[in-house]
C-alpha positions in Angstrom: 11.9 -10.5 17.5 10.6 -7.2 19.0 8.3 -4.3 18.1 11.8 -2.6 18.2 14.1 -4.8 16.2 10.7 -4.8 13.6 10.8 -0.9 13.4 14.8 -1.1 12.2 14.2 -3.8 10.3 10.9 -2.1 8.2 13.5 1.4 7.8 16.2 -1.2 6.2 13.8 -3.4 4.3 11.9 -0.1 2.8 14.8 1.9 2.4 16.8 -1.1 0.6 13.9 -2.0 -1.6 13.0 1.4 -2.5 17.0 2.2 -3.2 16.9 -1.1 -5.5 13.8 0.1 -7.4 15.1 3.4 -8.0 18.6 2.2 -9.6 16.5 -0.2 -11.7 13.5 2.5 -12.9 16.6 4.1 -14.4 18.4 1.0 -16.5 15.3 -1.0 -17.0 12.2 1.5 -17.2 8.8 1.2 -18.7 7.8 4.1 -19.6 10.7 5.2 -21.5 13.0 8.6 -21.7 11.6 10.0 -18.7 13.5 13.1 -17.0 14.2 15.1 -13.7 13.7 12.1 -12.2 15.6 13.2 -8.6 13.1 16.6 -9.4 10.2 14.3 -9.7 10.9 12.3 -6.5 11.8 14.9 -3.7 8.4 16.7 -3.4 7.0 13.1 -2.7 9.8 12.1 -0.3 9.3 15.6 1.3 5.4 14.4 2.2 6.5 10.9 3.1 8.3 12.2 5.9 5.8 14.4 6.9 3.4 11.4 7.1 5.8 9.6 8.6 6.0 12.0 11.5 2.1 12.2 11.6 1.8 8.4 11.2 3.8 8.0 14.2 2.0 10.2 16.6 -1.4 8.3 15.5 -0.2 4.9 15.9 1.3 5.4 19.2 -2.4 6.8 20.3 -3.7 3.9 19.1 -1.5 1.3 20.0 -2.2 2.4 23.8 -5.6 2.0 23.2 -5.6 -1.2 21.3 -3.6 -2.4 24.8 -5.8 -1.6 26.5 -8.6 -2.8 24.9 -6.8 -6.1 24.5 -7.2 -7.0 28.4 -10.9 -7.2 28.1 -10.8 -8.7 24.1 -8.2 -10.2 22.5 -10.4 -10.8 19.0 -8.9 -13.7 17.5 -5.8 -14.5 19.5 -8.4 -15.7 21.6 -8.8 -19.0 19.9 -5.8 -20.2 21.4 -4.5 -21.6 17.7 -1.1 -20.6 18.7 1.3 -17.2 17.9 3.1 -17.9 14.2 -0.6 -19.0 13.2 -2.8 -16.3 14.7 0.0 -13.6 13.3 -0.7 -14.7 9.7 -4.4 -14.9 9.9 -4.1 -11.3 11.9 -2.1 -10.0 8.8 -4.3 -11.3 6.1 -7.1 -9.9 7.8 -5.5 -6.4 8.2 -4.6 -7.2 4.2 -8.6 -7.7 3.5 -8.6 -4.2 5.3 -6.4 -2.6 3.2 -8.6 -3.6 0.1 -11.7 -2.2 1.6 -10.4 0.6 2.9 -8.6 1.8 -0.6 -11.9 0.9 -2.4 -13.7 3.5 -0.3 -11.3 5.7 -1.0 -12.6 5.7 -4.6 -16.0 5.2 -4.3 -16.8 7.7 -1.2 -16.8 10.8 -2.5 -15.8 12.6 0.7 -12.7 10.0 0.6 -11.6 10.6 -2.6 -10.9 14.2 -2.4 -8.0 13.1 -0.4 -7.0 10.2 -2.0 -7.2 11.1 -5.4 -3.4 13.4 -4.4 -2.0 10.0 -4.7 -3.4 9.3 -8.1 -2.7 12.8 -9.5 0.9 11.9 -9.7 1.1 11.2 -13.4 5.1 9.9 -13.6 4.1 6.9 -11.6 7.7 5.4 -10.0 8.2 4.1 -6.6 8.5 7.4 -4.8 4.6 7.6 -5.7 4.2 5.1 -3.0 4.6 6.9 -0.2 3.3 10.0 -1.8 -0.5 10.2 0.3 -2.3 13.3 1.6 -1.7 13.7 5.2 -5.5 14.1 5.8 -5.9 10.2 4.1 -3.3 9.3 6.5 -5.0 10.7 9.8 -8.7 9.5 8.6 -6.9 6.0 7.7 -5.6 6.0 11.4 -8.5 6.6 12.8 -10.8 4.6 11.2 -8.9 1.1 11.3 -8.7 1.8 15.3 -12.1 -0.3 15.7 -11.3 -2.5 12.7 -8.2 -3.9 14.9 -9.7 -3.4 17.8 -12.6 -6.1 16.8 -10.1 -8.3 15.2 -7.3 -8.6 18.2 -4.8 -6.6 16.1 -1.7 -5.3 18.3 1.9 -3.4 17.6 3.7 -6.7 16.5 0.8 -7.6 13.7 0.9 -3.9 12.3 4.6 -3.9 12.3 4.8 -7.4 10.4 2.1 -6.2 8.0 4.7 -3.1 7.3 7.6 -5.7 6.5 5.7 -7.4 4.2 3.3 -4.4 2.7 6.5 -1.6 1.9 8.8 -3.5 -0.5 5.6 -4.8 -2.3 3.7 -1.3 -2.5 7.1 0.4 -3.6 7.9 -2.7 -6.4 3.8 -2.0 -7.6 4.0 1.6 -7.9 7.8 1.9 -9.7 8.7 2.6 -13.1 10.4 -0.9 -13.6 9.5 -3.2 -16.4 9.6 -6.7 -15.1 10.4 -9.7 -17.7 6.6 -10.6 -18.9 6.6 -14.3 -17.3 8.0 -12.9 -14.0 4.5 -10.2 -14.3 2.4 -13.3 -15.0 3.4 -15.7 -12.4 3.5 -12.5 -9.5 0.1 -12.0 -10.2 -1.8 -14.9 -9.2 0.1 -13.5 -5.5 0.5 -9.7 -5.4 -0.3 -6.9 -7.0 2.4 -6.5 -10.0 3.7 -3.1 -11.5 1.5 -3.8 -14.6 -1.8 -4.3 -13.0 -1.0 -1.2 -10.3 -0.2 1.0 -13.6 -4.1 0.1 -14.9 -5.6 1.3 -11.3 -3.3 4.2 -12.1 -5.1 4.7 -15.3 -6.2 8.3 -16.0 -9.7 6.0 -17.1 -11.8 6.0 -14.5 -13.0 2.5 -14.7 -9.8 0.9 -15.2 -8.3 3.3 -12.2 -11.4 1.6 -9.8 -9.7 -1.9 -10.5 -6.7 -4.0 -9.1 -7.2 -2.7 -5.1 -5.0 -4.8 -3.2 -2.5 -3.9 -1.1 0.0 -7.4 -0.3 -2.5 -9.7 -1.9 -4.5 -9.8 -5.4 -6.6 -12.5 -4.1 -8.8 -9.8 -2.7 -9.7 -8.4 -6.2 -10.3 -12.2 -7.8 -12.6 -12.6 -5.0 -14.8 -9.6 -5.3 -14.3 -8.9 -9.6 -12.3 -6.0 -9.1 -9.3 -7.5 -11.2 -8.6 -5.7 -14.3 -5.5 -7.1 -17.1 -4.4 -4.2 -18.9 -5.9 -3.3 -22.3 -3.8 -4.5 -25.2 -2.9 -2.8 -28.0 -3.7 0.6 -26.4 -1.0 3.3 -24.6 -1.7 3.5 -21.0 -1.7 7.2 -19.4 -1.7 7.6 -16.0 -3.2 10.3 -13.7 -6.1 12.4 -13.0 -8.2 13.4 -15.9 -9.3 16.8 -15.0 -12.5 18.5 -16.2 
């Protein structure tokens, strides 16, 4: 498949997904009664396009210089372990990334002021997904440059960990409250709805839990997997001072 054929196929796979998710926040929400939904999700559509636009410009910087960088180091296609087998190593490595790279964004201080637009969106659903402040986007860019550099990262690895990342971001963030044995069993692979809505937590500690991106193995490795609290009503949001 090409980088081309990707690019349509991550518009139809996110747009579909997302589409899905929306019709099923409405007949099978968790949190309950909510309304002005379509009010709700235009202002963050309306900054997903303009990331979009900015994203675009970035990558295409990048992905000239990763090009060119990749004639004098290819990273780890250059163990020779063959193209379907480097492209999922290269893609849980990018994944590992993504955990680090969203933990800073809580823990640096200088980080958070950007990322913390994301979290301040306290009617959580799948349109918060995509809802990032363009200055996270543009630092995000620029710092996993050397990150993919080092590893042998290219166009087609970035584009494959976009098919896999959107439709798993956007079912984490929505307002859609999966069967209870369906949340259990995704867990132990992905990040579910339920454990997003704790890092979503207006608490701080329970929002500096449950990091990962495509993967939850990352937060099982490093202790950063948080259940949610029973018996007690989970808000969501900033808690301003």
């Amino acid at each position: 498949m090409t980088e081309s054929q990707l690019q349509v196929l991550i518009i139809l796979v996110a747009g579909l997904s997302g589409g899905v998710l929306w019709l099923l926040e409405g007949s099978i929400p968790f949190f309950q009664n909510r309304q002005g939904r379509l009010k709700h999700a235009l202002p963050n559509l309306a900054v997903a396009m303009l990331n979009t636009l900015l994203a675009s410009v970035l990558t295409i910087g990048a992905l000239t210089i990763l090009t060119h960088l990749q004639l004098y180091w290819q990273g780890l296609k250059g163990l020779g372990i063959g193209e379907f087998v480097e492209n999922v190593l290269l893609v849980i490595c990018y994944d590992f990334w993504m955990y680090i790279w969203h933990r800073l964004n809580h823990q640096v201080t200088f980080l958070w002021r950007f990322h913390r637009f994301h979290h301040a969106d306290a009617l959580m659903d799948v349109t918060t997904g995509v809802r990032f402040h363009p200055v996270e986007i543009m630092l995000s860019e620029v710092v996993r440059l050397p990150v993919c550099a080092l590893l042998g990262i290219g166009a087609t690895e970035i584009l494959l960990y976009n098919l896999l990342s959107f439709p798993i971001i956007l079912l984490h963030h929505s307002n859609v409250a999966l069967p209870r044995a369906l949340e259990n069993w995704l867990a132990y692979i992905i990040p579910t709805p339920m454990l997003h809505r704790v890092h979503h937590s207006i608490k701080k500690e329970e929002a500096d839990t449950n990091y990962g991106s495509i993967l939850s193995l990352w937060d099982r490795l490093f202790g950063s997997l948080r259940q949610p609290s029973t018996g007690q009503p989970l808000r969501l949001g900033i808690e301003e001072n």
